[in-house]
C-alpha positions in Angstrom: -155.7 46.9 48.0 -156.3 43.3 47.7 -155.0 40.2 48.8 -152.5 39.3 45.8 -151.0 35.7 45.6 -148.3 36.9 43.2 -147.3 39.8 45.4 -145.8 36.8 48.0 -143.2 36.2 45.5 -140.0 36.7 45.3 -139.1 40.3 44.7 -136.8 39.0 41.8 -139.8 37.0 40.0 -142.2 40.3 40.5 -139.9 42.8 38.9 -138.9 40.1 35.8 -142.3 39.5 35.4 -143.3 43.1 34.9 -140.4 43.9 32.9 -141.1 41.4 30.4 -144.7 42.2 29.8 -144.0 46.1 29.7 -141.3 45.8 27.3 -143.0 42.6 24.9 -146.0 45.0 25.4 -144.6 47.8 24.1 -142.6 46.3 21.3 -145.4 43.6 19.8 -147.8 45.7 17.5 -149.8 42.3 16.2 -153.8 43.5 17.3 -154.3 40.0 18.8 -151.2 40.0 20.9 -151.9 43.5 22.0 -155.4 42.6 22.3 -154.3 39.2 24.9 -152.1 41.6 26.7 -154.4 44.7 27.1 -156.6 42.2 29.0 -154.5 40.7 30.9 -153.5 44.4 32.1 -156.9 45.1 33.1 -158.0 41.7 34.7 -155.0 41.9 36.9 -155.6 46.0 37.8 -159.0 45.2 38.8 -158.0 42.2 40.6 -155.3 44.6 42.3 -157.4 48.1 43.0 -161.2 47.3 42.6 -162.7 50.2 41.1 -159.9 52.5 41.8 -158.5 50.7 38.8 -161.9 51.0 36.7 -161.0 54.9 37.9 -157.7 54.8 36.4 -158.6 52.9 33.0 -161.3 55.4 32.6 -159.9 58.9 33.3 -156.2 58.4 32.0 -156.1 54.8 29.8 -159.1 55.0 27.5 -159.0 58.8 27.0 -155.2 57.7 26.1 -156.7 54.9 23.6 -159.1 57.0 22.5 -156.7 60.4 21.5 -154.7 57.7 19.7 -157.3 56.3 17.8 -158.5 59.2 16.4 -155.8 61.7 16.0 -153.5 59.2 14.1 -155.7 58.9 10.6 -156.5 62.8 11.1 -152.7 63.4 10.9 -151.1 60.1 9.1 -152.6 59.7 5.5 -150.6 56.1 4.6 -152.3 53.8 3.2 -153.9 52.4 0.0 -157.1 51.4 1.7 -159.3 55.3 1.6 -162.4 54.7 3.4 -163.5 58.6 2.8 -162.2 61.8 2.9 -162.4 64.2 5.5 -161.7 67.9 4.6 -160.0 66.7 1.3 -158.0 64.6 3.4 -157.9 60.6 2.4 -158.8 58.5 6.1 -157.3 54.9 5.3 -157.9 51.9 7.0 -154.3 51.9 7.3 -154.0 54.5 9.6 -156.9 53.6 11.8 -155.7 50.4 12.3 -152.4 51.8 13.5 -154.2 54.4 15.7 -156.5 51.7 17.2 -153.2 49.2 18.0 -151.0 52.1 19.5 -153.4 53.3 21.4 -154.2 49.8 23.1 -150.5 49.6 23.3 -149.8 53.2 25.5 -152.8 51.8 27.5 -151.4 48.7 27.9 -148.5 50.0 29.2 -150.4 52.4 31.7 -152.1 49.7 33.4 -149.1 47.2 33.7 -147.2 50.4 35.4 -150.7 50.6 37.8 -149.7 47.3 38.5 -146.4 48.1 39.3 -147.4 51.0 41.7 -149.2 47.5 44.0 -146.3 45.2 42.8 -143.2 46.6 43.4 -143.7 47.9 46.8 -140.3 50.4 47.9 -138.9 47.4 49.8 -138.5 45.8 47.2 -137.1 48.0 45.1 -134.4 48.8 47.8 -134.0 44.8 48.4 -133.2 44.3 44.7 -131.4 48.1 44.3 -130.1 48.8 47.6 -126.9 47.4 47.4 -126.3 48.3 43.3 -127.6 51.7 43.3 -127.8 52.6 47.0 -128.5 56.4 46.0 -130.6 56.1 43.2 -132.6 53.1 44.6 -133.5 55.2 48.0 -134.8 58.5 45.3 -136.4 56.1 43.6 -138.6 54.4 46.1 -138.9 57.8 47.9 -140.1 59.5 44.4 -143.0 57.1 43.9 -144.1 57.0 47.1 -144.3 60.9 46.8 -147.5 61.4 45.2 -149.7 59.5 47.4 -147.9 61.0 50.4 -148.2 64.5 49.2 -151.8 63.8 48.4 -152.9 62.9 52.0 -150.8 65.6 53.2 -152.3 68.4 50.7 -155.8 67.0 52.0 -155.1 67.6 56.0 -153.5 70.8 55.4 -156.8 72.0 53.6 -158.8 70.5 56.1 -157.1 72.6 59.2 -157.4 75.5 56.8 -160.7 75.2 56.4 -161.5 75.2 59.7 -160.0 78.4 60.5 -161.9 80.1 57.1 -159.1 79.9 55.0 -160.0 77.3 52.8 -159.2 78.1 49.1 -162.9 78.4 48.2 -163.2 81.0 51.2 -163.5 84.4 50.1 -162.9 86.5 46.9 -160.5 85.6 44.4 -157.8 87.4 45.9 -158.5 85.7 49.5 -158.6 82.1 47.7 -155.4 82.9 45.6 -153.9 84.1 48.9 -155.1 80.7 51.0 -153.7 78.5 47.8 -150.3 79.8 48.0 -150.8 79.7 51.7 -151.4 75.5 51.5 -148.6 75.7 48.7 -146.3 76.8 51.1 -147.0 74.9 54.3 -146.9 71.7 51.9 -143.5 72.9 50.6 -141.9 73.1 54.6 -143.5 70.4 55.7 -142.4 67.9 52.2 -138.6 69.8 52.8 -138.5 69.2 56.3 -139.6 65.2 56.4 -136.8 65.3 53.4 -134.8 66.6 55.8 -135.7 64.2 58.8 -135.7 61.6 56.2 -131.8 62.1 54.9 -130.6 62.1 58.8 -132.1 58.8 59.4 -130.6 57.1 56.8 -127.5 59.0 57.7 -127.3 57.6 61.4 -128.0 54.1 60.6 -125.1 53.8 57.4 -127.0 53.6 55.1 -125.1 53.2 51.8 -122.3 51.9 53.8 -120.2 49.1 52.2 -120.3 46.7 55.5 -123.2 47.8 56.6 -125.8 44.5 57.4 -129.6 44.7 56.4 -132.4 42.7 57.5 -133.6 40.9 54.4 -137.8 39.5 54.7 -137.0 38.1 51.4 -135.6 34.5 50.8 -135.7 32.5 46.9 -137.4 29.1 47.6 -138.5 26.5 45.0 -141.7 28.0 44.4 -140.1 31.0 43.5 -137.5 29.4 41.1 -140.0 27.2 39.8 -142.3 30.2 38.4 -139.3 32.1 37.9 -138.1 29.2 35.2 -141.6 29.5 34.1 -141.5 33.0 33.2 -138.3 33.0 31.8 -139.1 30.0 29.1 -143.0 31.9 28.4 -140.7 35.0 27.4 -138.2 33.1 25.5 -141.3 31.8 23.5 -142.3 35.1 23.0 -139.2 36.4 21.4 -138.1 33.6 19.2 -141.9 34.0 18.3 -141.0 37.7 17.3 -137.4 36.4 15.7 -139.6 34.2 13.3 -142.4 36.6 12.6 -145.1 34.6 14.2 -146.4 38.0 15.9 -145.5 40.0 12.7 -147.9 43.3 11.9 -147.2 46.3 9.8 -149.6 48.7 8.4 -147.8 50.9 6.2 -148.3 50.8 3.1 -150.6 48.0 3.0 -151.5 45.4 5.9 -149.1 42.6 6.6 -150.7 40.2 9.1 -148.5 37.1 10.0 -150.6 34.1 8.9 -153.0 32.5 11.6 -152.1 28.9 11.6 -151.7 26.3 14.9 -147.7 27.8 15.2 -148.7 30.7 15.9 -151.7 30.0 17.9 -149.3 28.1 20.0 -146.6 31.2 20.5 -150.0 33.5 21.1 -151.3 31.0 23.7 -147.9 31.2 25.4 -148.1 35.0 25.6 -151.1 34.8 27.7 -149.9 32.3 29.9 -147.2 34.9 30.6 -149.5 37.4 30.7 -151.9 36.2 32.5 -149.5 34.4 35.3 -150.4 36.3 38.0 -154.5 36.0 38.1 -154.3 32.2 37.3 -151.9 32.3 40.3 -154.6 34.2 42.1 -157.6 32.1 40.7 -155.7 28.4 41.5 -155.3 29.8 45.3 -158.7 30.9 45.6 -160.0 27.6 44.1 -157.3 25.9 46.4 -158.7 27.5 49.6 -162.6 26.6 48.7 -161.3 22.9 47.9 -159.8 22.8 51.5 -163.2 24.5 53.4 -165.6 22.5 51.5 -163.6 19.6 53.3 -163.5 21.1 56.9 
């Protein structure tokens, strides 16, 4: 993982931020705004993981995009536009426009939730959570911190099989059936037993306690509130840009485009400045810290 400016935020600021651009994400179907927050997705994943986010955007995102892209005109014959006919089946642009926009959309939101995984750390969670949802914010944090966990685990519990031959690619299919369920099984006691460990802990220092005190690393200064207010009035742009239609696109059963005119180039510029707040964020530190060595 990389250094991320953004990440030194507030808790508060990081979880607003990615709740806004999930959900506008999700809900705004115009291609250019999809297309502005696809990209700011990706710039910000690769800024975040390096090419384990190239990884991700190849073997879940664009097979994702393109399942979307091409199973929707197959399936959804709207449209008055035919392009051709497969199997006595009309393909309108209609539908391939819709395919092409959702499926940018569901990858959009894949990548934004990458983000998340680097984001919203489990402290953070539990800062925000803890007190509200003391329960449900400790299964949270300990749920997505799970699969990563039960990866490394899996991977030294198949090493020290494999040392001692029963690796499952040891043997016939039998033996290798036999030294799966074998992994499977130490995995399950040792995952049940850290549960256990884990529950007993939490238990002896109170937590979920009403008077219990925490140590909190997080404090709200100015620079927090001042991106914070930014935020909020970028995403109050973006929905009163949605109330008026600036961002308007439906498909069915013809193509209605909201007009491209300086209003809306305005509202769509916005967007990306929301969008795209944490890699200028990054960009304008890196550029600070070059200013101050190329003066030392």
């Amino acid at each position: 993982m990389r250094k991320d400016v953004f990440a030194g935020y507030h808790p508060a600021v990081n979880f607003f931020f990615l709740c806004a651009v999930i959900f506008l994400g999700l809900m705004i179907q115009h291609p250019v705004w999809v297309a502005v927050s696809f990209a700011a997705a990706l710039s910000y994943a690769i800024l975040l993981g390096g090419r384990k986010a190239i990884r991700f955007l190849i073997t879940f995102a664009a097979p994702i995009i393109l399942l979307t892209a091409l199973l929707n005109p197959l399936f959804v014959h709207q449209g008055v536009t035919i392009l051709f006919y497969f199997r006595d089946n009309p393909i309108t642009l209609e539908a391939v426009l819709y395919g092409i926009t959702r499926g940018f959309m569901f990858g959009t939101g894949l990548l934004w939730f990458y983000c998340y995984q680097y984001l919203m750390t489990g402290d953070k969670f539990m800062y925000l959570f803890g007190k509200v949802i003391p329960s449900g914010a400790l299964i949270f944090s300990m749920v997505l911190s799970f699969i990563p966990r039960f990866h490394a685990r899996m991977k030294v519990i198949s090493d020290a099989q494999k040392c001692v031959g029963r690796d499952v690619t040891d043997g016939g299919l039998v033996d290798k059936i036999r030294h799966g369920i074998k992994v499977l099984s130490i995995m399950t006691t040792w995952s049940l037993e850290n549960a256990i460990d884990t529950s007993d802990s939490m238990r002896s220092r109170g937590y979920g306690l009403k008077n219990r005190s925490t140590f909190v690393p997080y404090r709200l200064d100015s620079r927090d509130g001042a991106v914070g207010l930014g935020l909020l009035a970028l995403v109050v742009l973006a929905v009163t840009a949605t109330g008026l239609g600036m961002n308007l696109f439906r498909c069915y059963p013809a193509i209605v485009m909201a007009p491209a005119d300086s209003l809306s180039g305005l509202f769509i510029l916005a967007y990306g400045l929301l969008c795209f707040t944490p890699v200028f964020l990054n960009v304008a530190e890196a550029m600070k810290w070059k200013h101050i060595q190329s003066e030392i």
